[in-house]
N, CA and C atoms as an extended XYZ file, in Angstrom:
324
Properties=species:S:1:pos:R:3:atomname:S:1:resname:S:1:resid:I:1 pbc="F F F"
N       153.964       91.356      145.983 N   UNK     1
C       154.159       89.911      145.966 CA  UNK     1
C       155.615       89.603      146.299 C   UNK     1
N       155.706       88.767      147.033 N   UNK     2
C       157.140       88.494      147.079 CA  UNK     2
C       157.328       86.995      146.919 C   UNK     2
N       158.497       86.887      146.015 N   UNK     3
C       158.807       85.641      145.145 CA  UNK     3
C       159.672       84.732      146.449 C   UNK     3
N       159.292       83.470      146.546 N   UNK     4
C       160.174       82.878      147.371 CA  UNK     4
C       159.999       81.451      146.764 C   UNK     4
N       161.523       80.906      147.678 N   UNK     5
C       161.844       79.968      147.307 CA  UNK     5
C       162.068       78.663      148.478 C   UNK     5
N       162.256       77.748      147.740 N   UNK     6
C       162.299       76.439      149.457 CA  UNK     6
C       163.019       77.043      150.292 C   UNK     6
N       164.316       77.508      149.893 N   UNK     7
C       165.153       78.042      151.053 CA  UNK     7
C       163.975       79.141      151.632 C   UNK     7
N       162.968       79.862      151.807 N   UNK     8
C       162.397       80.641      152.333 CA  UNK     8
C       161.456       80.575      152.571 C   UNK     8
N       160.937       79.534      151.916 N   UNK     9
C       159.327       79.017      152.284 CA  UNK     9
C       158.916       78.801      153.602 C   UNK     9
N       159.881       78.458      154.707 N   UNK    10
C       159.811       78.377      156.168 CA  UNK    10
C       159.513       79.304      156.620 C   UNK    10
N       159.900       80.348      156.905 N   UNK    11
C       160.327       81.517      157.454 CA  UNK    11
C       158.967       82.569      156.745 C   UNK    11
N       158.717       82.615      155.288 N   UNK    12
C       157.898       83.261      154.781 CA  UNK    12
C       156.571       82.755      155.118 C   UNK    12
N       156.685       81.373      154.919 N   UNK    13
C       155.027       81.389      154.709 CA  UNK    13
C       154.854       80.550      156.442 C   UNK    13
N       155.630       79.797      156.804 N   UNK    14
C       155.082       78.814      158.013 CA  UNK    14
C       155.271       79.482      159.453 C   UNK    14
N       155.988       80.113      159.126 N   UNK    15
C       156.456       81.185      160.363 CA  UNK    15
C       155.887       82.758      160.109 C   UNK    15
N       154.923       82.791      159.673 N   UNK    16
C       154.327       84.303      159.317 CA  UNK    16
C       153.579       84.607      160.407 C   UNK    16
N       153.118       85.557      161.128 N   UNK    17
C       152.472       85.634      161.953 CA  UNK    17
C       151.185       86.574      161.431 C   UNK    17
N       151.176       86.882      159.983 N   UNK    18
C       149.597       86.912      159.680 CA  UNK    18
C       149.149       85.999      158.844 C   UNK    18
N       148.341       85.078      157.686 N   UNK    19
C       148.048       84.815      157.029 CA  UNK    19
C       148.461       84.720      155.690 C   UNK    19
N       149.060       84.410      154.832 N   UNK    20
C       150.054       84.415      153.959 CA  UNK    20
C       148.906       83.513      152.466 C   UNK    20
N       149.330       83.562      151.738 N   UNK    21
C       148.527       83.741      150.275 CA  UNK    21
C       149.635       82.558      149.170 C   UNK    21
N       149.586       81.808      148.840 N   UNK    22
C       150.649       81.245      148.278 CA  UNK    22
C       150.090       80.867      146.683 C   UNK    22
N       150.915       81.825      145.939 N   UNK    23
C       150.535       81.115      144.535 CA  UNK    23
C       151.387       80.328      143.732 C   UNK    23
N       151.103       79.118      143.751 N   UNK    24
C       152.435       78.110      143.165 CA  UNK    24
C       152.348       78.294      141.553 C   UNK    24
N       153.149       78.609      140.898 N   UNK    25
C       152.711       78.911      139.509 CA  UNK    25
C       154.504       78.513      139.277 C   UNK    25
N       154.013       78.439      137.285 N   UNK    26
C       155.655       78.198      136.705 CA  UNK    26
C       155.520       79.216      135.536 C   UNK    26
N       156.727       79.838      134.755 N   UNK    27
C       156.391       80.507      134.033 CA  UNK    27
C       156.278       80.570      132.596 C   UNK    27
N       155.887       79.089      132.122 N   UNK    28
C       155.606       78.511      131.034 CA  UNK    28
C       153.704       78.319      131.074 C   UNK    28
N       153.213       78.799      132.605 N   UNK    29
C       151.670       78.400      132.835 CA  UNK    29
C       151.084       79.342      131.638 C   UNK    29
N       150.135       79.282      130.885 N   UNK    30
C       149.316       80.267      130.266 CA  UNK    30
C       148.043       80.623      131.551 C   UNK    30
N       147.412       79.559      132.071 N   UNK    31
C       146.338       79.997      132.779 CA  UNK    31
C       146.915       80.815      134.382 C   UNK    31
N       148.387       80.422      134.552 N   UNK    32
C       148.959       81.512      135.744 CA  UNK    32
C       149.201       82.923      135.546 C   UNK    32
N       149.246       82.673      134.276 N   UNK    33
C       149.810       84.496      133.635 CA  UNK    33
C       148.244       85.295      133.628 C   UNK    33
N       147.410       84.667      133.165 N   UNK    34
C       146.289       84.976      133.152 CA  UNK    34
C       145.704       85.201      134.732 C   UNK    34
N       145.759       84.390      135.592 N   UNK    35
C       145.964       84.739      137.147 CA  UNK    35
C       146.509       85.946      137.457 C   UNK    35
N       147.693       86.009      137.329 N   UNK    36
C       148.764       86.864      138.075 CA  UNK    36
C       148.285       88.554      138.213 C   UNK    36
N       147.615       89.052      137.193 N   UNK    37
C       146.235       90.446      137.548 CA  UNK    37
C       145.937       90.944      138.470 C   UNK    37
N       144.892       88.846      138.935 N   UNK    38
C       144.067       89.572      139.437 CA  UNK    38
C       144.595       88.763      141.009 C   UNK    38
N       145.677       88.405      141.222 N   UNK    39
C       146.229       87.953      142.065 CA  UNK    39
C       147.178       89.433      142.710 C   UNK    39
N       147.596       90.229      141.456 N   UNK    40
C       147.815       91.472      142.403 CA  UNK    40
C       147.441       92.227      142.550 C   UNK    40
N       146.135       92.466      142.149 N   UNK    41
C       145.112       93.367      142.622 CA  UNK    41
C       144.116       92.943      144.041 C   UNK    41
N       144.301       91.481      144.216 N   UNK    42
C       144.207       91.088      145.605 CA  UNK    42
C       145.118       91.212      146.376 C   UNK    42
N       146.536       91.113      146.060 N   UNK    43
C       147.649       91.560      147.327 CA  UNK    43
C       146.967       93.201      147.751 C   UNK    43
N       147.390       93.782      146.422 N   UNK    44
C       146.938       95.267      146.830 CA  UNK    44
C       145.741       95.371      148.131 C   UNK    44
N       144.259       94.645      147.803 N   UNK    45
C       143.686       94.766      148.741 CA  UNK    45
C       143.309       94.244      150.313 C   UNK    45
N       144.879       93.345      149.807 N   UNK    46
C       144.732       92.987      151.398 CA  UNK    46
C       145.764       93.347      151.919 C   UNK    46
N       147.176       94.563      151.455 N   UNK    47
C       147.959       94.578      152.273 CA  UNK    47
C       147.814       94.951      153.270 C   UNK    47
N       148.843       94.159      154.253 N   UNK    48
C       148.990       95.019      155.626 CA  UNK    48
C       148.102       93.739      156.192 C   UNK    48
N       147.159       92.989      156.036 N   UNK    49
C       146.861       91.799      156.399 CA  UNK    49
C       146.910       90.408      156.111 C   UNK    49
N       147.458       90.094      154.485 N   UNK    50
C       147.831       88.916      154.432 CA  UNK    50
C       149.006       89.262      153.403 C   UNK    50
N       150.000       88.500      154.366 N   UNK    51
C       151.240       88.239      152.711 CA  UNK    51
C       150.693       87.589      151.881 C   UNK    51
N       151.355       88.113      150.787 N   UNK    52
C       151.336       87.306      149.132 CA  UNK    52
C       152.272       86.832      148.493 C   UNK    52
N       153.060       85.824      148.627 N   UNK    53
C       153.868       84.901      147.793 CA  UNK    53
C       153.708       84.329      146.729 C   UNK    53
N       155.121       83.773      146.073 N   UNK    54
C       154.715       83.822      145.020 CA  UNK    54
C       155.778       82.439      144.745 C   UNK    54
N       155.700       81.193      144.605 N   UNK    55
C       156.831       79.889      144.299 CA  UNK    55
C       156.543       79.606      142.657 C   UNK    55
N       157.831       79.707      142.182 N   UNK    56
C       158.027       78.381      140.873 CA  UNK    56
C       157.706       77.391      141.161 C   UNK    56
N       156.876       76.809      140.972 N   UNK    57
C       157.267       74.827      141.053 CA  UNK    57
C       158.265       74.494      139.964 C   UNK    57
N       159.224       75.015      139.304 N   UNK    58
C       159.994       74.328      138.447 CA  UNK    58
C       161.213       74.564      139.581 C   UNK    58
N       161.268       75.417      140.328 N   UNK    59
C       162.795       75.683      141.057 CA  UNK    59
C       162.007       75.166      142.633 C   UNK    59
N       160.699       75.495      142.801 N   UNK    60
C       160.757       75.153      144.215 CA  UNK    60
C       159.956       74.080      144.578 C   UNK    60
N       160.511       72.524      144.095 N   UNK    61
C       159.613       71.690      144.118 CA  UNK    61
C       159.430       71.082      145.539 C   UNK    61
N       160.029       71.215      146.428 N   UNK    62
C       159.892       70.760      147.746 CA  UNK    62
C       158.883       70.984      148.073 C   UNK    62
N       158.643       72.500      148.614 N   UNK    63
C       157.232       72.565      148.913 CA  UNK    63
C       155.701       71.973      147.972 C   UNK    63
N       156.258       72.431      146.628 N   UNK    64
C       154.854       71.681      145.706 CA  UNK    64
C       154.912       70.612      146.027 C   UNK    64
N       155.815       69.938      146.603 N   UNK    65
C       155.518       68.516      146.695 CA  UNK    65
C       155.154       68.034      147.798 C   UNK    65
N       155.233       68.864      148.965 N   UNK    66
C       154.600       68.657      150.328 CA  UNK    66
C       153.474       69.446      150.274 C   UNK    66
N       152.879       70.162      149.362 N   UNK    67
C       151.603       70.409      149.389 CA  UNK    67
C       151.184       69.779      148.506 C   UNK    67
N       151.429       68.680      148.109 N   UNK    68
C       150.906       68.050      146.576 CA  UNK    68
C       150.145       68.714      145.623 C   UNK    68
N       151.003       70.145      145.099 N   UNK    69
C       150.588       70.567      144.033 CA  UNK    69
C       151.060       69.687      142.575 C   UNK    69
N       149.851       69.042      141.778 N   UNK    70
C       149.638       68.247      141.145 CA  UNK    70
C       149.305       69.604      139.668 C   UNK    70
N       148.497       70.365      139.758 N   UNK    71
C       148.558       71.552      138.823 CA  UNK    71
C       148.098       72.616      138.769 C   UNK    71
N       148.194       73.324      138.046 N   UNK    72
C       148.592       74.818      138.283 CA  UNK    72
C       147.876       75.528      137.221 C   UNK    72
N       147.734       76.803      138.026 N   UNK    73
C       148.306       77.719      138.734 CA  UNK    73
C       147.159       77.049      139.915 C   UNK    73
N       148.082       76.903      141.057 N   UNK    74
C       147.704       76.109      142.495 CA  UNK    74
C       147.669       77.006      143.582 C   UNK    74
N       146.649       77.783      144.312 N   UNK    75
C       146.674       78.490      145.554 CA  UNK    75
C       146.340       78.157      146.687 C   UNK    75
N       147.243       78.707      147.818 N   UNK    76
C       147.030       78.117      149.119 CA  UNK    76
C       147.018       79.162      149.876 C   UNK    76
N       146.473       78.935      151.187 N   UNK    77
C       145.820       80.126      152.030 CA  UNK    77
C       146.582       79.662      153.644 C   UNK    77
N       147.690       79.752      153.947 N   UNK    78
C       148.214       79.370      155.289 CA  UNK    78
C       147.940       80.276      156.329 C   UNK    78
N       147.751       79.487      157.567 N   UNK    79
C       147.097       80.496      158.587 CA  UNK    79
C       148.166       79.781      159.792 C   UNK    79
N       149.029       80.821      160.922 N   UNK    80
C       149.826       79.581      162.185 CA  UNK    80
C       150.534       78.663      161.249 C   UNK    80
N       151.130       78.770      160.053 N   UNK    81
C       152.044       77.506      159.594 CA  UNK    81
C       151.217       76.486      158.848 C   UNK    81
N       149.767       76.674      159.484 N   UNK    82
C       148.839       75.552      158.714 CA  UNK    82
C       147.889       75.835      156.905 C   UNK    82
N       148.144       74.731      156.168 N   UNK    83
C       147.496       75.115      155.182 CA  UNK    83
C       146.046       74.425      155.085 C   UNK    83
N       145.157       75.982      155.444 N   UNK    84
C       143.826       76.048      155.565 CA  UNK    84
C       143.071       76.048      154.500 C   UNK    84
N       143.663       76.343      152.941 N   UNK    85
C       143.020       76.471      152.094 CA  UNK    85
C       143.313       76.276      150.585 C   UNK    85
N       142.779       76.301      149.752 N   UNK    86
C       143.367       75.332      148.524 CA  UNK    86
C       142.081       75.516      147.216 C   UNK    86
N       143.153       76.259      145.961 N   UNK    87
C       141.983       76.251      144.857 CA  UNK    87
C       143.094       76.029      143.478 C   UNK    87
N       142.559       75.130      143.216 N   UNK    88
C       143.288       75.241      141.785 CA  UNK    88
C       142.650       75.220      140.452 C   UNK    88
N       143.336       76.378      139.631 N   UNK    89
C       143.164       76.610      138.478 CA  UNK    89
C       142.692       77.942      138.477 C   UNK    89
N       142.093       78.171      136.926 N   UNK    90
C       142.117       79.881      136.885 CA  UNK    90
C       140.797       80.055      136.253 C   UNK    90
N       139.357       80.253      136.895 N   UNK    91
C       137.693       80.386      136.195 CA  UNK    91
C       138.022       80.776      136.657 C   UNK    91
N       135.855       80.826      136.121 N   UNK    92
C       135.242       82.192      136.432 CA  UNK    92
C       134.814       81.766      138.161 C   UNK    92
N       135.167       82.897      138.799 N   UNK    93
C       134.435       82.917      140.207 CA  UNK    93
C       136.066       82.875      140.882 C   UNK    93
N       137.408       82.651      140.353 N   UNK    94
C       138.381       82.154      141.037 CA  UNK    94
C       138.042       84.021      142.345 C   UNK    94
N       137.970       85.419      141.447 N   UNK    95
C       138.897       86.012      142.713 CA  UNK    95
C       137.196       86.008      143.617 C   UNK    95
N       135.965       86.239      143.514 N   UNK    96
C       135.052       85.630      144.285 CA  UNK    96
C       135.512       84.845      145.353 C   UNK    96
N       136.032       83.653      145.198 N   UNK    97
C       136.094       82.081      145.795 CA  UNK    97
C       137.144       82.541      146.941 C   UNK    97
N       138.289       83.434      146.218 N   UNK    98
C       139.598       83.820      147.347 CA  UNK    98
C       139.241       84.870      148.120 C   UNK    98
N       138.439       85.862      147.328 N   UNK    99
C       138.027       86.894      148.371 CA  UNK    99
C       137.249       86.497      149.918 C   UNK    99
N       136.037       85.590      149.485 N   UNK   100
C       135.695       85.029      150.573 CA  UNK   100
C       136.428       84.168      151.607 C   UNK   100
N       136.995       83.395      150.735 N   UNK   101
C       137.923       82.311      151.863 CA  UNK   101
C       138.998       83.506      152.569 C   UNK   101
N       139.234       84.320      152.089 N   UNK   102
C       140.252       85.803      152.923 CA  UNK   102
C       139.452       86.183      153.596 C   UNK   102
N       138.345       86.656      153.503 N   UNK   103
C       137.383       87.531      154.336 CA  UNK   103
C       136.944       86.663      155.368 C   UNK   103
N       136.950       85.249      155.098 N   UNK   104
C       136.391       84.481      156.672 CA  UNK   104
C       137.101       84.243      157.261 C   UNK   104
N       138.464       83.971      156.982 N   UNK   105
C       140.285       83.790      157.632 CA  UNK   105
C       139.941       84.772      158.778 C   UNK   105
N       140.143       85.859      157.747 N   UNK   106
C       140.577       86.971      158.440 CA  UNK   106
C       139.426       87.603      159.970 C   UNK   106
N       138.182       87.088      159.805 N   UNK   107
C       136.991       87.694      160.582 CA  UNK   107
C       136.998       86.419      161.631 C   UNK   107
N       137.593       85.392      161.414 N   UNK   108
C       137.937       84.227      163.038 CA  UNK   108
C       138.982       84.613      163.626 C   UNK   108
């Protein structure tokens, strides 16, 4: 996972030239900590095809706020700079829901 911040959010996630994974989380979340597992046991299985980031919204509110992350733990799925995809919160079915939305990214 690599932690970034507004200053890098350009370059990391909009300028990526594979698919990039964005988990907006703060570290006061209880239901992000509870995320964060099985969020890197999905980097693990997709390295080498999608980055995995990782923003504070307490330090990196620019972007939460141009993606109108409203609450958290908030994930986004950018593909070409564009954000293609969007789930928030932490159930049952969350790594289901991401696995698929990765697996159809990735197979167009």
């Amino acid at each position: 996972m690599i932690e970034i911040t507004d200053a890098t959010f350009e370059q990391e996630v909009l300028q990526s030239d594979v698919p990039v994974f964005v988990d907006f989380y703060a570290n006061w979340c209880g239901p992000c900590k509870a995320a964060a597992p099985t969020v890197e046991e999905l980097a693990q299985k997709y390295a080498g095809r999608v980055k995995f980031c990782k923003l504070d919204v307490d330090t990196g509110t620019q972007f939460a706020v141009r993606f109108k992350v409203t609450g958290i733990p908030n994930f986004h799925i950018f593909k070409g700079g564009a954000d293609v995809f969007e789930f928030v919160g932490f159930r049952p079915g969350f790594e289901t829901t991401i696995t698929e939305a990765l697996d159809a990214l990735l197979a167009s």
